[in-house]
N, C-alpha and C positions, 0 to 999 in steps of 0.2 A: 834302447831308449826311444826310437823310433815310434814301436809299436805301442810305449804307452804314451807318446805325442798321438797318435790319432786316437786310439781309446778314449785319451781326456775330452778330443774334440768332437766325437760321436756320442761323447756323454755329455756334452757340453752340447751339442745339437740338438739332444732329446731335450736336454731341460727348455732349450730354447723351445722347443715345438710345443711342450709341456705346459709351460709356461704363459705362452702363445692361447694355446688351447683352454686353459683356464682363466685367464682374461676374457677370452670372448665368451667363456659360459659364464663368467659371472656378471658380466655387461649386460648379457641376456636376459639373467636373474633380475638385474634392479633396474631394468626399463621394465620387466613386465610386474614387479612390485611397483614401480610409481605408476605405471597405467591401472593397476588393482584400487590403490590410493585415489588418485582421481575418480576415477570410476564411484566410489563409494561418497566421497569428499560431493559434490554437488546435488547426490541424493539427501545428504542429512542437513547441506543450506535448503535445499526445493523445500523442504518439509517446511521449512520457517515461513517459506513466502506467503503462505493463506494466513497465517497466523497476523505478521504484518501488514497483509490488506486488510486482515477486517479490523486489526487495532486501526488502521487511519481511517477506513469507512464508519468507525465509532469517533472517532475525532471529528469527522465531516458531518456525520447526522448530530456533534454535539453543535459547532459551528455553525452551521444555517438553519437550527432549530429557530423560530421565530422571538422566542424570549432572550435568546442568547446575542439572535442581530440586533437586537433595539438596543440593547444593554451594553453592548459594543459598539454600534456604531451611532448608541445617541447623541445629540449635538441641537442645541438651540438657535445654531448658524443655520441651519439646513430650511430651506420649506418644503413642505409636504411631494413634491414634484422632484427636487433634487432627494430628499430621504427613500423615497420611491426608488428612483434611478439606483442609487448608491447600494441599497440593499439587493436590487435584483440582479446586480452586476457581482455583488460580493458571494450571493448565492451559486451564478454561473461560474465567477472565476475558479472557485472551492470545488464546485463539481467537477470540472475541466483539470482540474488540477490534479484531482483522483480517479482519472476515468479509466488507465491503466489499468486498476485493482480490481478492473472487474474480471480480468483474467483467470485471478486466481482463488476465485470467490463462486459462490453456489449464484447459481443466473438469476432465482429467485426473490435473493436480498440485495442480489444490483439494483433487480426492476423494482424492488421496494424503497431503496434510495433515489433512482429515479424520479418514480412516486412523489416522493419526501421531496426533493426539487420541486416538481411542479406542480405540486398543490402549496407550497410557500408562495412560488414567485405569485400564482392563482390568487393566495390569500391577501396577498400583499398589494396587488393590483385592485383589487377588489375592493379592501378597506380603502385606501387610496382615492379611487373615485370617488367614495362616498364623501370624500373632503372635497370644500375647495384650493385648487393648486398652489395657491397662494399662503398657506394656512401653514399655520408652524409647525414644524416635524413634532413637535412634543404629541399633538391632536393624534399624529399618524401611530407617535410611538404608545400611545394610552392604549386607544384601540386594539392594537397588535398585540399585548400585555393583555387587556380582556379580552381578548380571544382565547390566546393561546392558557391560558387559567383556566376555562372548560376543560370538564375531564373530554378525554377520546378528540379532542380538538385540534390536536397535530398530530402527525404520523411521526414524530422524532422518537418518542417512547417505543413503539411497535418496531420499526427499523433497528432499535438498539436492543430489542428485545432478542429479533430473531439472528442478528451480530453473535449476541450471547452466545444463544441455540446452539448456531454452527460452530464458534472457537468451543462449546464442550463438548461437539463431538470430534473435535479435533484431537482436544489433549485426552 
C-alpha cells in the first residue's frame, strides 16, 4: 500500500509540473496573440487618420470660404469694422482649430489651405477699406458676395479640388 501511496504522489507531482508547464505556455501564447492584435489594431485606425483630416480640412475650406462667411455670419447689427473683425477672427479661429491635420495630410494642400486663409483674411481687409468703417456690414457683405461670384475668385474650389485628389488616392 505504501508503494502505491507514492506512485499516486509522483504522479500527482507530474501532473502538477504538467500542469504548471502548460499554463505558462499557454500565458505565453495569449500575451503574444494580444500583442499580434495590437500590433495590427492601430495600423488599420492610422489608415483612417488622413482620411479624417482631409474630411475636416473640406469642412474648413467649406467654412471660411468667403460666400459661406457672409452668409453665416451676416447681421444688420454689425458695421462694417465690427463685420471685418468678426470674420477674420472666425477665419483664424477655424484654421487654429484644424491645424493639427496638417500632420496627417500631403504638405502641399496644408500650404494650399493656408493659402485659402490668407488670401480671405487679404480679400476681406481689402474690400473693407474700401468702405467707410462706419458703414453697414450689409455694404461689406454685397461686396464679398460679388467677388467671390467671379469665376477663379477664391481659392475655396481649388483647395477642395485638390482635398478630393488626395482622399482618391487614398481609397
Amino acid at each position: 500500500m505504501l508503494l502505491f501511496e507514492v506512485g499516486f504522489f509522483e504522479i500527482q507531482g507530474i501532473a502538477i509540473v504538467l500542469l504548471f508547464g502548460l499554463s505558462i505556455f499557454l500565458l505565453t501564447e495569449l500575451r503574444s496573440l494580444k500583442a499580434e492584435i495590437r500590433a495590427k489594431q492601430p495600423a488599420a485606425n492610422n489608415s483612417l487618420l488622413p482620411l479624417q483630416a482631409y474630411e475636416r480640412l473640406s469642412l474648413l475650406a467649406d467654412r471660411i470660404s468667403l460666400k459661406n462667411l457672409v452668409t453665416r455670419m451676416h447681421s444688420t447689427a454689425f458695421n462694417v469694422a465690427e463685420f471685418q473683425a468678426g470674420m477674420v477672427e472666425t477665419i483664424r479661429n477655424e484654421y487654429e482649430h484644424n491645424i493639427t491635420q496638417q500632420i496627417y495630410i500631403n504638405p502641399e494642400v496644408w500650404k494650399a489651405v493656408t493659402n485659402m486663409k490668407e488670401q480671405n483674411i487679404f480679400i476681406i481687409n481689402q474690400l473693407a477699406a474700401s468702405l467707410p468703417p462706419s458703414a453697414h456690414a450689409i455694404e461689406l457683405g454685397k461686396l464679398l458676395l460679388e467677388y467671390s461670384s467671379n469665376s477663379n475668385a477664391e481659392l475655396s474650389p481649388v483647395v477642395l479640388d485638390a482635398i478630393q485628389y488626395e482622399v482618391k488616392k487614398l481609397i
